[in-house]
C-alpha positions in Angstrom: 123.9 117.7 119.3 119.9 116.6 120.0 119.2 117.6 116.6 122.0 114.9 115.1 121.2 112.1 117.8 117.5 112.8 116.6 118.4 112.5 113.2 120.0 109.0 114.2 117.5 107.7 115.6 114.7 108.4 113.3 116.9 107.1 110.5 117.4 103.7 112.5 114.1 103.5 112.9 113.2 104.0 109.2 115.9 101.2 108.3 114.1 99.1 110.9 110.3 99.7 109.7 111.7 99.4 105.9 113.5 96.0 106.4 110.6 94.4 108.4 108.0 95.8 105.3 110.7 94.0 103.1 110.9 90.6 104.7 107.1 90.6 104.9 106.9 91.4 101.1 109.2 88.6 100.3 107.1 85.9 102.7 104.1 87.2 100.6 102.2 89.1 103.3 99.9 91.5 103.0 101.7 94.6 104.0 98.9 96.5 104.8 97.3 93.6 106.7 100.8 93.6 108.7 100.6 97.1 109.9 96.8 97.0 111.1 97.7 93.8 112.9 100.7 95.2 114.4 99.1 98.8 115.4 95.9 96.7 116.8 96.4 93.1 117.9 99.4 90.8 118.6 102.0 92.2 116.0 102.9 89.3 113.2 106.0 87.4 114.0 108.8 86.9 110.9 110.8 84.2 110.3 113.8 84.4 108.7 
């Protein structure tokens, strides 16, 4: 039963990360620039 609710979340997770990478592609941001900002400093805010 962990193994499954593990599964869940990493998978929400990965939806998560890939939508966020996907609005910032659309807005025209730097996705690489994104990460490092989010990992080190105030993380960038979307508007959608």
């Amino acid at each position: 039963m962990s193994q499954i609710l593990s599964n869940y979340r990493s998978a929400h997770a990965f939806v998560r990360i890939r939508g966020c990478l996907s609005t910032l592609r659309k807005q025209g941001v730097p996705l690489l620039s994104a990460l490092q900002a989010t990992l080190h400093g105030p993380p960038l805010l979307l508007s959608f």
